[in-house]
Biopython code that builds the backbone (N, CA, C, O; Angstrom):
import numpy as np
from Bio.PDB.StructureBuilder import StructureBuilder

atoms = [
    (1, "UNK", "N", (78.323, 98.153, 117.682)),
    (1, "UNK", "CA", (79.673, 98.206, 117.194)),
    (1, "UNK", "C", (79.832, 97.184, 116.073)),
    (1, "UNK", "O", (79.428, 96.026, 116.176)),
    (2, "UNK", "N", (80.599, 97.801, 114.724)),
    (2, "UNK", "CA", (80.712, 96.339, 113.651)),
    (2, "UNK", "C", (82.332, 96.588, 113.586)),
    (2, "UNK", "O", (83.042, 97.585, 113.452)),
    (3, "UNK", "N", (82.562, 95.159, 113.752)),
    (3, "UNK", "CA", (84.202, 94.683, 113.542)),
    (3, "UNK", "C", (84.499, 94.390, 111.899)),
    (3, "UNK", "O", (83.908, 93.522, 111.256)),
    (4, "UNK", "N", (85.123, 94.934, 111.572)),
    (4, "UNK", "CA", (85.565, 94.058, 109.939)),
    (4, "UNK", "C", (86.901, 93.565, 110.290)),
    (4, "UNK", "O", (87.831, 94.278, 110.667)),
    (5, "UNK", "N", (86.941, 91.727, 110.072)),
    (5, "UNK", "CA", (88.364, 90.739, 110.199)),
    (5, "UNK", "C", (88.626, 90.928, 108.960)),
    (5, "UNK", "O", (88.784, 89.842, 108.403)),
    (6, "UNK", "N", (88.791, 92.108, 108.024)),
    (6, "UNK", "CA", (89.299, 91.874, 106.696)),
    (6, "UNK", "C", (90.398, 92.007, 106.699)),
    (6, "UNK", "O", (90.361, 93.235, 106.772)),
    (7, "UNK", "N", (91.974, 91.669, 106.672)),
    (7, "UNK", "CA", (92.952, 91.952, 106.417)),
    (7, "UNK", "C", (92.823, 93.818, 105.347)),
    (7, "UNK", "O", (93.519, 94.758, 105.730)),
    (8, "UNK", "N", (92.161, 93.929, 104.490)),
    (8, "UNK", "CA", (92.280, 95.060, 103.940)),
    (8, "UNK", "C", (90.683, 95.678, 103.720)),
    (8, "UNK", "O", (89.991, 95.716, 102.703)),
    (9, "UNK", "N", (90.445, 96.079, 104.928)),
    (9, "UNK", "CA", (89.107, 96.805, 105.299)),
    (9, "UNK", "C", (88.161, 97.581, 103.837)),
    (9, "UNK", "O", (87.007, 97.413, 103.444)),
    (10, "UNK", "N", (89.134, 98.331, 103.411)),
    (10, "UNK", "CA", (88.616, 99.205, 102.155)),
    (10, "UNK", "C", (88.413, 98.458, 101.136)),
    (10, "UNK", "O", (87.718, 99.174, 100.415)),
    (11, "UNK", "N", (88.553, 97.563, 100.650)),
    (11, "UNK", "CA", (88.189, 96.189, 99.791)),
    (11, "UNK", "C", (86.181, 96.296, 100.152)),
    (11, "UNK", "O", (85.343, 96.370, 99.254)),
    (12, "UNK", "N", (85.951, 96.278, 101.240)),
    (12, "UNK", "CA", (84.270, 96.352, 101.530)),
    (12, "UNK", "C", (83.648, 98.182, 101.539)),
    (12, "UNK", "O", (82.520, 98.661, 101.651)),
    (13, "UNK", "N", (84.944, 98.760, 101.372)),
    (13, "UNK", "CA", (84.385, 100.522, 102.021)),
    (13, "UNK", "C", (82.755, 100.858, 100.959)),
    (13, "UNK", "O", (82.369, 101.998, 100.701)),
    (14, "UNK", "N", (81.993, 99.499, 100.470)),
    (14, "UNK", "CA", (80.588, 100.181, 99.754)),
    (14, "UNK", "C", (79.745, 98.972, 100.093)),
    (14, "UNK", "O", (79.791, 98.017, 100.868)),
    (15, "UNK", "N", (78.840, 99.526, 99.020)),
    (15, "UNK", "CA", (77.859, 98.401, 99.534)),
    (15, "UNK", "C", (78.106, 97.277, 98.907)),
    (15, "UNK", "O", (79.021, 97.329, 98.084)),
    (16, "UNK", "N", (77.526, 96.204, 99.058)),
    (16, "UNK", "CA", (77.948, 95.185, 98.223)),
    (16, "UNK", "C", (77.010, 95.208, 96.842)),
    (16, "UNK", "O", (75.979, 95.786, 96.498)),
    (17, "UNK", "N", (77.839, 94.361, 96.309)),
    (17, "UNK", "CA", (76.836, 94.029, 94.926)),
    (17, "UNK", "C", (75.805, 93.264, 94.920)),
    (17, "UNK", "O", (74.839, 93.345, 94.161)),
    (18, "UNK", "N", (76.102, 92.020, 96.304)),
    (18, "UNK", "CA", (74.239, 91.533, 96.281)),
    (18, "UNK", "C", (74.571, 90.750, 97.462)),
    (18, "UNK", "O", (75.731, 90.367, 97.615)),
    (19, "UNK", "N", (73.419, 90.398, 98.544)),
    (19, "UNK", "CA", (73.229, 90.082, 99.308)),
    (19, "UNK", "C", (72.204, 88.928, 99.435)),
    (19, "UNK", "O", (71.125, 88.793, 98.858)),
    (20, "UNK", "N", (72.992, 87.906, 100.596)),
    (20, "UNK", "CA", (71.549, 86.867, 100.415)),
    (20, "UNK", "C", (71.637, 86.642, 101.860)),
    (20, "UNK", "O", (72.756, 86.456, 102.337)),
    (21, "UNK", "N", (70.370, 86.632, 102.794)),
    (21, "UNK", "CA", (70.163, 86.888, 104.145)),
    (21, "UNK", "C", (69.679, 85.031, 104.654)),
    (21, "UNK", "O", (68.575, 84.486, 104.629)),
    (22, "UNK", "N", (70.943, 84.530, 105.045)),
    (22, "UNK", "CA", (70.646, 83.338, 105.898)),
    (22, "UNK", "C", (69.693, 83.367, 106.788)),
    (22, "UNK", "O", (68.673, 82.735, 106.513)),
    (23, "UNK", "N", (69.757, 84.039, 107.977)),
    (23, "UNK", "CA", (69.113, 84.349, 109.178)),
    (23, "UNK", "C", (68.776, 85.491, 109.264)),
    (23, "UNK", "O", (69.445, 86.492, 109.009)),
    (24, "UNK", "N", (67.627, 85.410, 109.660)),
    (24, "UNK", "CA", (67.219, 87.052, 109.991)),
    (24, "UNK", "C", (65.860, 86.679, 111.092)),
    (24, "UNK", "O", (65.186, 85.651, 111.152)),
    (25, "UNK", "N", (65.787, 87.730, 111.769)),
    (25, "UNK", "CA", (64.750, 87.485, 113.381)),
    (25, "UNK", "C", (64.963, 86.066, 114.152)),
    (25, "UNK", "O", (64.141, 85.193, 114.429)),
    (26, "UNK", "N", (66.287, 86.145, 114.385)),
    (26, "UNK", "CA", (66.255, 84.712, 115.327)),
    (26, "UNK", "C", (67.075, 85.057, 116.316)),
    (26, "UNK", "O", (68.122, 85.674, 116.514)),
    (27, "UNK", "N", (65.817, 84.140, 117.159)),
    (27, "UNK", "CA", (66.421, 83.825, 119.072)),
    (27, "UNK", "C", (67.525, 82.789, 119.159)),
    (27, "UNK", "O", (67.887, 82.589, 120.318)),
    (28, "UNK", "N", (68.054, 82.192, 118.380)),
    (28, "UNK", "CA", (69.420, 81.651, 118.121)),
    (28, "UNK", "C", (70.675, 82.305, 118.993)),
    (28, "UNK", "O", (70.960, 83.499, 118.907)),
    (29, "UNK", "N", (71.206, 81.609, 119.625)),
    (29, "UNK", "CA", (71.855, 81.874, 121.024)),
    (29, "UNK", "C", (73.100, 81.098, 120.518)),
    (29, "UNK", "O", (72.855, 80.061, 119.901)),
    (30, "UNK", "N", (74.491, 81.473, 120.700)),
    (30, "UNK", "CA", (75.523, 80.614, 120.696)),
    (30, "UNK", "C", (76.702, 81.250, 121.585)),
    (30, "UNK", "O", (77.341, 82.253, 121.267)),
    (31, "UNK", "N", (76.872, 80.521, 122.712)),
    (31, "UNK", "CA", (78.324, 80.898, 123.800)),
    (31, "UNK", "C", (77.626, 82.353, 124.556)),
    (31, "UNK", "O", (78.309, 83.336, 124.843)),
    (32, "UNK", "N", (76.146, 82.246, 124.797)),
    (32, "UNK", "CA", (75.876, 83.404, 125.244)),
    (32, "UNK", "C", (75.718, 84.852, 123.870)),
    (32, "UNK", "O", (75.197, 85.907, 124.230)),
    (33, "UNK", "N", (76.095, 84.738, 122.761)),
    (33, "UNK", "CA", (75.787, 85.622, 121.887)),
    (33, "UNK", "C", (74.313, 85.390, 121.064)),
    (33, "UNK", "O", (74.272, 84.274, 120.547)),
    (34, "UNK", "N", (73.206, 86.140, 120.858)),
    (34, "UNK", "CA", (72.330, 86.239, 120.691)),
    (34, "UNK", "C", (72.093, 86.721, 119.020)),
    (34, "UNK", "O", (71.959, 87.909, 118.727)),
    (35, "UNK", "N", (72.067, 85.698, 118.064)),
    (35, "UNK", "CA", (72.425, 86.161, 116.650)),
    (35, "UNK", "C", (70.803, 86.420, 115.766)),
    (35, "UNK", "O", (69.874, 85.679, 115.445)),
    (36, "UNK", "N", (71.111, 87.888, 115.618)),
    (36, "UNK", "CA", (70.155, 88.416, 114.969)),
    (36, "UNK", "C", (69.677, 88.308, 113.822)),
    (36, "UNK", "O", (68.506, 88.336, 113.444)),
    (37, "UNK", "N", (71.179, 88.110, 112.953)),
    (37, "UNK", "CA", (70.789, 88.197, 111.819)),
    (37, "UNK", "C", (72.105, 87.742, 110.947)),
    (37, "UNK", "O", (73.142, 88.274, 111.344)),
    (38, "UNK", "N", (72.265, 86.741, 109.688)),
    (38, "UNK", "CA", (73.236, 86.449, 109.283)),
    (38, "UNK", "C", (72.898, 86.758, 107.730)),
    (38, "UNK", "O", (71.883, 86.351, 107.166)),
    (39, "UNK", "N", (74.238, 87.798, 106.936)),
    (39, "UNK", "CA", (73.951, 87.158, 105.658)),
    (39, "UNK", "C", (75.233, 87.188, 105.036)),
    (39, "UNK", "O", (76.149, 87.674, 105.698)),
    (40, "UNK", "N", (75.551, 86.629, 103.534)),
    (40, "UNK", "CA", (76.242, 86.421, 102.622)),
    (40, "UNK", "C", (76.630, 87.722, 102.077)),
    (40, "UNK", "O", (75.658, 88.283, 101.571)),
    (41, "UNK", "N", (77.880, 88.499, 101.993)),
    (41, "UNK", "CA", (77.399, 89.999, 100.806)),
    (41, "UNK", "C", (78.843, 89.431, 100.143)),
    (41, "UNK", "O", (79.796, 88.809, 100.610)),
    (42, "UNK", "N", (78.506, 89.974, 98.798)),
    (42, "UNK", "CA", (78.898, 89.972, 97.363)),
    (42, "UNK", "C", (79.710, 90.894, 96.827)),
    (42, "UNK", "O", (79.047, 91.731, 96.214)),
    (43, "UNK", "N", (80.757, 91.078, 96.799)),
    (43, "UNK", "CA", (81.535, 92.466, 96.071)),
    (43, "UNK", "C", (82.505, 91.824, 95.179)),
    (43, "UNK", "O", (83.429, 91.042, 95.403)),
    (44, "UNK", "N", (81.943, 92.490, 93.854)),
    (44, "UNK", "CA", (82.498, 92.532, 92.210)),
    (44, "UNK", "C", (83.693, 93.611, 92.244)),
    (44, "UNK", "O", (83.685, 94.831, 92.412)),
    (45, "UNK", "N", (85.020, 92.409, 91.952)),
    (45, "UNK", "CA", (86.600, 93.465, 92.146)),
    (45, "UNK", "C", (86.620, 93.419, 91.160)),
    (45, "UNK", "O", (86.425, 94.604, 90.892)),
    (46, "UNK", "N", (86.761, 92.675, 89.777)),
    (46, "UNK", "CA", (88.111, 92.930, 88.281)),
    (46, "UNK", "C", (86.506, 91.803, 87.471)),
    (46, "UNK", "O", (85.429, 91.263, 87.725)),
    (47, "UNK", "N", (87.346, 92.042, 86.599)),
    (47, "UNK", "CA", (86.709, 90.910, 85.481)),
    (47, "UNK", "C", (87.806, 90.814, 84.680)),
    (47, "UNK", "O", (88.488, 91.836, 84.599)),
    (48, "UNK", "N", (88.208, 89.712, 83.976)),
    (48, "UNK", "CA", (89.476, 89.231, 83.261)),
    (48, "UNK", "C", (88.755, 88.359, 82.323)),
    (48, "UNK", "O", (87.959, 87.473, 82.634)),
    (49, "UNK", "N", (89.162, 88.746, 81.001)),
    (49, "UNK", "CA", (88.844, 88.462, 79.717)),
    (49, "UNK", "C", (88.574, 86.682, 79.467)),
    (49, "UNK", "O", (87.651, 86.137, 78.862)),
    (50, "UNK", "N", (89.726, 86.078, 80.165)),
    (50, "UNK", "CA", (90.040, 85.434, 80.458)),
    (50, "UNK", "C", (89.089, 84.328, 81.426)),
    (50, "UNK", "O", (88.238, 83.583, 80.940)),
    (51, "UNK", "N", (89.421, 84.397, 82.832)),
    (51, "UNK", "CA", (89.145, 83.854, 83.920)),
    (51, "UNK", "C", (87.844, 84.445, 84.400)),
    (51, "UNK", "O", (87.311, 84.111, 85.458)),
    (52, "UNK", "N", (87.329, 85.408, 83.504)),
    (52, "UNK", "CA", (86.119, 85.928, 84.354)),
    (52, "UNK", "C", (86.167, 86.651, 85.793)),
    (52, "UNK", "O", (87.175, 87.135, 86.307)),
    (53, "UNK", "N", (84.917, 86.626, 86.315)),
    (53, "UNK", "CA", (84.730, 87.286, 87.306)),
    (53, "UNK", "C", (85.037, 87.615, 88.769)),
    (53, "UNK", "O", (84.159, 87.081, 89.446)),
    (54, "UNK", "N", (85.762, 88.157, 89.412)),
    (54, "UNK", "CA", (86.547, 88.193, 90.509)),
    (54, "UNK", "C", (85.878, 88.591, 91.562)),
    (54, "UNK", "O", (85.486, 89.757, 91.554)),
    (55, "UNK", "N", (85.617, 87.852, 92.572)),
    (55, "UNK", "CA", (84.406, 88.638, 93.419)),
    (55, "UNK", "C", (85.043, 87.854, 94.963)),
    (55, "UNK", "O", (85.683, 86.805, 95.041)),
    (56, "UNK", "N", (84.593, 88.812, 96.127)),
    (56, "UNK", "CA", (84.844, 88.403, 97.406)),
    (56, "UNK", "C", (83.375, 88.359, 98.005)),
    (56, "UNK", "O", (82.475, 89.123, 97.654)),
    (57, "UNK", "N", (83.249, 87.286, 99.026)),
    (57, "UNK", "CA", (82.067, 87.213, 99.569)),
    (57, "UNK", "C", (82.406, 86.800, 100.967)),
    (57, "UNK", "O", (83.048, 85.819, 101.340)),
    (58, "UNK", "N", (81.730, 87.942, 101.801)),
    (58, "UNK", "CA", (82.030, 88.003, 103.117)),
    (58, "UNK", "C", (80.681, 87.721, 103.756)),
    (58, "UNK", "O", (79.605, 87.763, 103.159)),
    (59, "UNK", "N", (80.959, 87.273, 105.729)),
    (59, "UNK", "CA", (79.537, 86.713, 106.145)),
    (59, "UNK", "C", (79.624, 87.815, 107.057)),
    (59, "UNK", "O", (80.611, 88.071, 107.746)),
    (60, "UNK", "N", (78.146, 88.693, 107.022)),
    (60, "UNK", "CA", (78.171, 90.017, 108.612)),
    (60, "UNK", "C", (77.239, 88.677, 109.535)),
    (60, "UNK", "O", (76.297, 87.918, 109.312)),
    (61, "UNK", "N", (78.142, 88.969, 110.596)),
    (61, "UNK", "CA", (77.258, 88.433, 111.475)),
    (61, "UNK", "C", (76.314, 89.234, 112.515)),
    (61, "UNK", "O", (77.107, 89.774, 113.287)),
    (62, "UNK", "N", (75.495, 89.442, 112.756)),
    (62, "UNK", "CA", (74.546, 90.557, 113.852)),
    (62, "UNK", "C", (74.331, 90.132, 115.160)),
    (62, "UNK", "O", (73.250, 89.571, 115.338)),
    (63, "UNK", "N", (75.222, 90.271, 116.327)),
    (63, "UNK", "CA", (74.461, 89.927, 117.456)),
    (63, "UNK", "C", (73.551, 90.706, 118.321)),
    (63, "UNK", "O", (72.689, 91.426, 117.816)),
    (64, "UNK", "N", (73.677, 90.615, 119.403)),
    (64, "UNK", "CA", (73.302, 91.404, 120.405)),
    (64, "UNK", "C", (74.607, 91.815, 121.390)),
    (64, "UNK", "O", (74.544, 92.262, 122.535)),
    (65, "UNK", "N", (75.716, 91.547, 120.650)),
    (65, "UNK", "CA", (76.868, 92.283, 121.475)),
    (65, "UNK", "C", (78.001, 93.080, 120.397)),
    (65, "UNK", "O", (79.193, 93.352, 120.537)),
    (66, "UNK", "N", (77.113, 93.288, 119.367)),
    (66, "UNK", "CA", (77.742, 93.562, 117.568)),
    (66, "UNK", "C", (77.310, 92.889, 116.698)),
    (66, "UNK", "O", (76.347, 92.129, 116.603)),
    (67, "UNK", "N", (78.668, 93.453, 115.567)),
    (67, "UNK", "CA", (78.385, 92.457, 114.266)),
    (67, "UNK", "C", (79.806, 92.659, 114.152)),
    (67, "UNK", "O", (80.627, 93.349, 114.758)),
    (68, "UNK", "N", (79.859, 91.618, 112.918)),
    (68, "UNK", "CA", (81.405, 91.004, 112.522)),
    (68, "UNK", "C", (81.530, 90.836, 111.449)),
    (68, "UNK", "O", (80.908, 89.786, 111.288)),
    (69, "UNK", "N", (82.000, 91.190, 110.288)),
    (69, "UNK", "CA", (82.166, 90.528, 108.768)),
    (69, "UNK", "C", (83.369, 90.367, 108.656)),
    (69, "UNK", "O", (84.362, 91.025, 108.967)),
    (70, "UNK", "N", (83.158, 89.272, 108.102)),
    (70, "UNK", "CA", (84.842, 88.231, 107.724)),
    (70, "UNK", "C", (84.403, 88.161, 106.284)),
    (70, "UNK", "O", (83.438, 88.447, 105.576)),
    (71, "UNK", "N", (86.274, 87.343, 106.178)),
    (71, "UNK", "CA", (86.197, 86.928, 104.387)),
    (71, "UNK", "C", (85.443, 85.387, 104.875)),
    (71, "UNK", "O", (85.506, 84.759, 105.932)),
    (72, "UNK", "N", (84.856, 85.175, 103.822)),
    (72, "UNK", "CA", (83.985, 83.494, 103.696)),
    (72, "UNK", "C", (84.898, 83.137, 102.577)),
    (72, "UNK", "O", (85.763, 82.303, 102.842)),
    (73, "UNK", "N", (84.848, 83.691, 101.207)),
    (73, "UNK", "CA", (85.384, 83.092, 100.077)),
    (73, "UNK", "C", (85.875, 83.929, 99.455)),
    (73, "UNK", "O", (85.787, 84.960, 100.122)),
    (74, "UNK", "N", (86.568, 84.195, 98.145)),
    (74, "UNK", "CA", (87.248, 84.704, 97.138)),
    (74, "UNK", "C", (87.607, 84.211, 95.913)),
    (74, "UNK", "O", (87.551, 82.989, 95.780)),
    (75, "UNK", "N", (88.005, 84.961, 94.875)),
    (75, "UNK", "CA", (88.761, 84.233, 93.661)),
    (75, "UNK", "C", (87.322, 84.863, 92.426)),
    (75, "UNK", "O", (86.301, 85.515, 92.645)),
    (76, "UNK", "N", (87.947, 84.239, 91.076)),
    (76, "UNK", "CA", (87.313, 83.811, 89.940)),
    (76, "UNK", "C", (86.313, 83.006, 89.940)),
    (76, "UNK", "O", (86.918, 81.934, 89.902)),
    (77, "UNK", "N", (84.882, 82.659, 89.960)),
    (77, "UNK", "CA", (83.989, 82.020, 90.315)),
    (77, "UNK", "C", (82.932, 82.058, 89.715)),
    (77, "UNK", "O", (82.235, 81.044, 89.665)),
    (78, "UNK", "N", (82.443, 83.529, 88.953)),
    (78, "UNK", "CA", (81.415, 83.056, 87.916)),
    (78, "UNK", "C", (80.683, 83.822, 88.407)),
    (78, "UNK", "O", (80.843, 84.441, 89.460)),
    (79, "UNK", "N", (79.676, 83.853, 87.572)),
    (79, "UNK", "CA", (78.383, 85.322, 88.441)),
    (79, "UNK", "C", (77.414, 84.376, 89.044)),
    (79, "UNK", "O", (76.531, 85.183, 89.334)),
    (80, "UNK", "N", (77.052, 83.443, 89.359)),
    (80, "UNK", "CA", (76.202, 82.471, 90.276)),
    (80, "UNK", "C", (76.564, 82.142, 91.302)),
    (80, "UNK", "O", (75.929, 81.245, 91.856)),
    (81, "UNK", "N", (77.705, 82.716, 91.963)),
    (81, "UNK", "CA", (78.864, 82.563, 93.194)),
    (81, "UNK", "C", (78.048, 82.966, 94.247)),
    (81, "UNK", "O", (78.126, 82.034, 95.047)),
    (82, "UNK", "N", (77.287, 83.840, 94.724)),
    (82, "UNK", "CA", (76.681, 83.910, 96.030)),
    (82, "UNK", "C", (75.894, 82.829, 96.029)),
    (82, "UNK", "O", (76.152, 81.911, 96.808)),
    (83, "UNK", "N", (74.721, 82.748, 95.094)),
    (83, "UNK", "CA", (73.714, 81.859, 95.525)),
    (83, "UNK", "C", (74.020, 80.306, 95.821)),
    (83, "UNK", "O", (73.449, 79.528, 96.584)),
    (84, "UNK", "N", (75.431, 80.067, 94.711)),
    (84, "UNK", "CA", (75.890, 78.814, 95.194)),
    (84, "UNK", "C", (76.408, 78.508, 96.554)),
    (84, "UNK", "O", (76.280, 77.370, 97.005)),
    (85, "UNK", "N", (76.881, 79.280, 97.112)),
    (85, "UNK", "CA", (77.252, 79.422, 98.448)),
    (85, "UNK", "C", (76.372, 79.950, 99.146)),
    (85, "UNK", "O", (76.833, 80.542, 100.123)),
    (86, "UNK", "N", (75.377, 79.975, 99.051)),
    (86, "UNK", "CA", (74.300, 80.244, 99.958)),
    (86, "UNK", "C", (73.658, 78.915, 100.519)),
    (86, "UNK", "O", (73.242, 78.594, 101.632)),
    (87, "UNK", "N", (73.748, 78.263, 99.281)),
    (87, "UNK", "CA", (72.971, 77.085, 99.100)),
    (87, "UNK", "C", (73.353, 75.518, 99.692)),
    (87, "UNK", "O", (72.755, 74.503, 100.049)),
    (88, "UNK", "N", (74.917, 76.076, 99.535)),
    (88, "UNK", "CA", (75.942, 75.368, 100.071)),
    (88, "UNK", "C", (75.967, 75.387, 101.589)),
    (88, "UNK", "O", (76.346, 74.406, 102.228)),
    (89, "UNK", "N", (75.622, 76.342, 102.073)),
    (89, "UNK", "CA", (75.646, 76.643, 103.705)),
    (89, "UNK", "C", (74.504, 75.915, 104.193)),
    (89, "UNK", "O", (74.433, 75.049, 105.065)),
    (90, "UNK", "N", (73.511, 76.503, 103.365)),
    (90, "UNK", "CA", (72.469, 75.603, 103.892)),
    (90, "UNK", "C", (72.004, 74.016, 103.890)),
    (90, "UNK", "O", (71.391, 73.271, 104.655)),
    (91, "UNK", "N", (72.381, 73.960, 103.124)),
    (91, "UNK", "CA", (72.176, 72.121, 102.787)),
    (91, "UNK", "C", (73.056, 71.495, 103.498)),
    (91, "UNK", "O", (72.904, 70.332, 103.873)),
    (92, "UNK", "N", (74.285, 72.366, 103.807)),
    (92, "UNK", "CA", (75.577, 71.398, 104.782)),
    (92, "UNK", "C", (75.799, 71.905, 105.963)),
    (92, "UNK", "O", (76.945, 71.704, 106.363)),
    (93, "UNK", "N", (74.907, 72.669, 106.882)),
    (93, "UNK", "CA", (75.307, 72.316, 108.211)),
    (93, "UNK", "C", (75.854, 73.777, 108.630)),
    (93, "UNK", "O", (75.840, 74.290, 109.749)),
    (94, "UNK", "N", (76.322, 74.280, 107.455)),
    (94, "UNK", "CA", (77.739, 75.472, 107.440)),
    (94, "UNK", "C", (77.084, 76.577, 107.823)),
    (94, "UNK", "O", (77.761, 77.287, 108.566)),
    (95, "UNK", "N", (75.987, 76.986, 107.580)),
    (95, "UNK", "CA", (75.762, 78.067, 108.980)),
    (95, "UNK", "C", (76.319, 77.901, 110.446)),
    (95, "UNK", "O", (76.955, 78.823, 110.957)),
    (96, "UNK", "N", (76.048, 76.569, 111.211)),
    (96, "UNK", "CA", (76.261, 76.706, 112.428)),
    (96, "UNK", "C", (78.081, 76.806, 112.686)),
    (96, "UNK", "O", (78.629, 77.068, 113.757)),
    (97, "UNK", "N", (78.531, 76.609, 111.805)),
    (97, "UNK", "CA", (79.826, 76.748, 112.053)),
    (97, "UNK", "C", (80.363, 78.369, 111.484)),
    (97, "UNK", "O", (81.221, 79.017, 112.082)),
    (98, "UNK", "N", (79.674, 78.835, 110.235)),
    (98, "UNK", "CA", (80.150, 80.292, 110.530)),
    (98, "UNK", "C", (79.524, 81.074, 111.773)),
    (98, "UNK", "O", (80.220, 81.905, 112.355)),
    (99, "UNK", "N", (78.735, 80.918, 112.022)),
    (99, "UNK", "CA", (78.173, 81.189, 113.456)),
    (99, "UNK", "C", (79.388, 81.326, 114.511)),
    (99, "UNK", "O", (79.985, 82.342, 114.870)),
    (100, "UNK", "N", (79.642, 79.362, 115.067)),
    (100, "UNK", "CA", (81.046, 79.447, 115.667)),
    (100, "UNK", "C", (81.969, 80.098, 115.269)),
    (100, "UNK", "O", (82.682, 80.319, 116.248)),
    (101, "UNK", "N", (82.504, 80.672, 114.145)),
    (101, "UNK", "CA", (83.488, 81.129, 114.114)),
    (101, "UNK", "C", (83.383, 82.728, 113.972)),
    (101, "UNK", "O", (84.352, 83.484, 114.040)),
    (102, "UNK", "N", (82.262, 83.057, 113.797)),
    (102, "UNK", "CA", (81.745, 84.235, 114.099)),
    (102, "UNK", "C", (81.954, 84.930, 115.391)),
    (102, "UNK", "O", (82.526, 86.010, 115.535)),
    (103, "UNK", "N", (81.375, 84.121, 116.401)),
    (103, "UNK", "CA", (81.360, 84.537, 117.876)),
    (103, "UNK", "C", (82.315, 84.284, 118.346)),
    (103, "UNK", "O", (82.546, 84.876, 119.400)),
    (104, "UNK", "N", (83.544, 83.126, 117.752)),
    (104, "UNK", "CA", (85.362, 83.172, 118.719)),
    (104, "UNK", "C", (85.526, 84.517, 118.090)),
    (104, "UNK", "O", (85.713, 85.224, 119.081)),
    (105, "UNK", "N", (85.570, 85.281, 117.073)),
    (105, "UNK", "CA", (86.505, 86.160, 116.659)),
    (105, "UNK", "C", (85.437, 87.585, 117.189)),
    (105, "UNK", "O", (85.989, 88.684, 117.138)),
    (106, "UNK", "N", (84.321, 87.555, 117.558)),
    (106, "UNK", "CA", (83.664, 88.891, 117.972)),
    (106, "UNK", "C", (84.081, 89.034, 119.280)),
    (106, "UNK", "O", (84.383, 90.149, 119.707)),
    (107, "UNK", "N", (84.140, 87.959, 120.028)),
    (107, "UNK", "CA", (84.938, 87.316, 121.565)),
    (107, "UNK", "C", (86.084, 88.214, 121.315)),
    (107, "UNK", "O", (86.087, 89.344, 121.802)),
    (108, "UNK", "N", (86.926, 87.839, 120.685)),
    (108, "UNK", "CA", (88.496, 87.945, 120.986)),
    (108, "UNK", "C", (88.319, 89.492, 120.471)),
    (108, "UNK", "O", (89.070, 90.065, 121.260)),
    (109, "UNK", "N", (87.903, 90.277, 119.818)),
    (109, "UNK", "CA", (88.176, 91.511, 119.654)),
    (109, "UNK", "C", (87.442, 92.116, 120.379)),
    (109, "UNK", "O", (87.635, 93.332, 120.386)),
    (110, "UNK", "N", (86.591, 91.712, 121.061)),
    (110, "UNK", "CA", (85.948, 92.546, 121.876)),
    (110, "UNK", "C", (86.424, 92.415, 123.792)),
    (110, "UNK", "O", (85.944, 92.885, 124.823)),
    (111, "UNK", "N", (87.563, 91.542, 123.474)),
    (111, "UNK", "CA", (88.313, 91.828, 124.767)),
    (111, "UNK", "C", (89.666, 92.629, 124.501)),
    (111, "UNK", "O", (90.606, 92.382, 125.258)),
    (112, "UNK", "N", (89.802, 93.357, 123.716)),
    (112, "UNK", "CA", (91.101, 94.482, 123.525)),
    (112, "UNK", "C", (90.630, 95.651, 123.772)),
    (112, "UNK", "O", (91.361, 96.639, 123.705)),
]
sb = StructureBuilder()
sb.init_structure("model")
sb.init_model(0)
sb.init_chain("A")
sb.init_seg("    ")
for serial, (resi, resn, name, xyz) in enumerate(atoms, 1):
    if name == "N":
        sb.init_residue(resn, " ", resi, " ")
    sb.init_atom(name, np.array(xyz, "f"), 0.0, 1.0, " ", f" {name:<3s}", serial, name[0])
structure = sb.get_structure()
């Protein structure tokens, strides 16, 4: 089963524009959820003459009881915006906390 926490679901209805895979084949366990696989995806909305490039970047999370994609970030940011935030997760810790916040919100929808 995959949950999307997007306030406006059809904003993701394709594939993304690029993907960068945090985790992938891991026995990584959190609150009893068993996380398979984590990555970053990339979707290109507007470009403005102006402010440049408009892009949303959401995290799927993969367990063994689902998956989940949330918003991570948004806005005007530049076309180097995933990898900087890829990079960012990793050097600071911030996987294990989208993780946590991954598994409260796969929790809570998967008790309705």
């Amino acid at each position: 089963m995959k949950i999307v926490d997007i306030p406006n679901p059809n904003r993701i209805n394709r594939e993304p524009d690029k993907k960068f895979v945090l985790v992938s084949s891991s026995d990584f366990q959190e609150q009893g959820f068993r996380i398979k696989r984590i990555e970053l995806r990339l979707y290109e909305e507007k470009y403005d003459k102006e402010l440049g490039l408009y892009s949303l970047i959401t995290t799927l999370v993969e367990t063994d009881h689902g998956s989940i994609e949330m918003i991570y970030d948004e806005g005007y940011r530049g076309t180097d915006y995933l990898d900087k935030s890829a990079f960012f997760l990793i050097n600071s810790l911030g996987v294990a906390g989208l993780v946590l916040r991954a598994v409260i919100a796969l929790r809570e929808k998967l008790k309705k």
